[in-house]
C-alpha positions in Angstrom: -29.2 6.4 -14.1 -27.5 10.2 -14.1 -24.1 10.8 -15.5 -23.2 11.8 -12.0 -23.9 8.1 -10.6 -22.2 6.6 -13.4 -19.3 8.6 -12.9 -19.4 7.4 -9.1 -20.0 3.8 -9.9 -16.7 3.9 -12.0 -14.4 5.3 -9.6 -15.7 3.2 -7.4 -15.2 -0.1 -9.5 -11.3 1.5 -10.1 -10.6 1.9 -6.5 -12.1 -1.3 -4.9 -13.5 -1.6 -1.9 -10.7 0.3 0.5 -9.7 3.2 -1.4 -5.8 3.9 -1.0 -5.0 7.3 1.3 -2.0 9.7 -0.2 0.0 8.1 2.5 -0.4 4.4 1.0 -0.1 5.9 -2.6 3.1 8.0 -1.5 4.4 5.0 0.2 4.1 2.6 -2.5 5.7 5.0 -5.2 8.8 4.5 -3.3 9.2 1.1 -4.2 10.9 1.6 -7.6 12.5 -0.7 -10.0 16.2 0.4 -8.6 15.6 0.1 -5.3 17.3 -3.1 -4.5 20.6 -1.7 -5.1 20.2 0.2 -2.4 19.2 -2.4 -0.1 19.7 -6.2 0.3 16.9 -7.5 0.8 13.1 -7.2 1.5 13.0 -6.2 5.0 15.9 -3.7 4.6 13.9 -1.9 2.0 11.4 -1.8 3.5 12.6 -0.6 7.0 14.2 1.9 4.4 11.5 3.1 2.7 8.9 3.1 6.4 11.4 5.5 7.8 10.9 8.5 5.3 7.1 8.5 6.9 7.1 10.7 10.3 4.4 11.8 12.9 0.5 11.8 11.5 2.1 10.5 7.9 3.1 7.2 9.7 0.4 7.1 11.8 -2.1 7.3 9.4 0.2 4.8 6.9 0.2 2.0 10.4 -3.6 2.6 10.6 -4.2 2.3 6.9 -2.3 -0.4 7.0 -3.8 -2.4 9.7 -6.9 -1.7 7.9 -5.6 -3.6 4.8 -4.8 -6.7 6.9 -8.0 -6.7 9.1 -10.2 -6.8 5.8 -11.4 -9.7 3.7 -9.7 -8.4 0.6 -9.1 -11.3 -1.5 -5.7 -11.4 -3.4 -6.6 -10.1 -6.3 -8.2 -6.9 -4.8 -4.6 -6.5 -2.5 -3.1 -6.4 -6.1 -5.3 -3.7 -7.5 -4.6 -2.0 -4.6 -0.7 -2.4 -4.6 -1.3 -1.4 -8.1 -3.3 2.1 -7.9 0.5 3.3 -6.3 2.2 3.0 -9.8 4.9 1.3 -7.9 7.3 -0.7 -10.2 7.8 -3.7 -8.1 5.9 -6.4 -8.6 4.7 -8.5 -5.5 2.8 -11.5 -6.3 -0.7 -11.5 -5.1 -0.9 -14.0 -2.9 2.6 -12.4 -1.0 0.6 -9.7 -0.6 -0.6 -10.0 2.8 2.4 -11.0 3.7 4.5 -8.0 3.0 1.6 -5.4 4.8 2.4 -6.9 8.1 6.2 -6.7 7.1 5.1 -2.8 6.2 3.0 -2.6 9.7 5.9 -3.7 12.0 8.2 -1.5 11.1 6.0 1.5 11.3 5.4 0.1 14.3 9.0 0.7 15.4 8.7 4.4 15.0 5.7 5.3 16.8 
């Protein structure tokens, strides 16, 4: 096996299956450990956080998105996903799910 294949095998075993877009990555950084002093709640923060994205940003967030919750990701692989963000909240794996179609419906809203 070349070095090259190697090297794609690996950043393939790091990102999983659906790699994150800069949207998702940028999206997810926002989530940081003081943000819920800003916002009561789950919902409000992340109606919050939804509204920074505008125009193709938000439309390619919705779309990734909906991809997330159309696939067959188990809970584990929604983590390591939620994780490649380096956001500081942590949302428990099987809530996962869950909070994308929060995310999804309010970038709904604005499009």
């Amino acid at each position: 096996m070349s070095q090259r294949t190697k090297l794609r095998n690996r950043a393939r075993r790091r990102l999983g299956r659906l790699p994150p877009t800069p949207e998702f990555i940028r999206f997810g950084s926002l989530f940081h450990q003081d943000i819920d002093f800003r916002c009561d709640g789950l919902e409000k923060v992340v109606g919050d956080v939804a509204r920074t994205f505008r125009g193709e940003d938000r439309k390619r967030l919705y779309h990734f998105v909906g991809q997330i919750l159309q696939s067959d990701l188990a809970p584990d692989e929604l983590d390591k996903l939620w994780r490649l963000t380096q956001s500081d909240i942590y949302i428990n794996p099987e809530g996962l799910r869950f909070f994308f179609t929060l995310v999804r419906d309010h970038l709904r809203k604005g499009l």
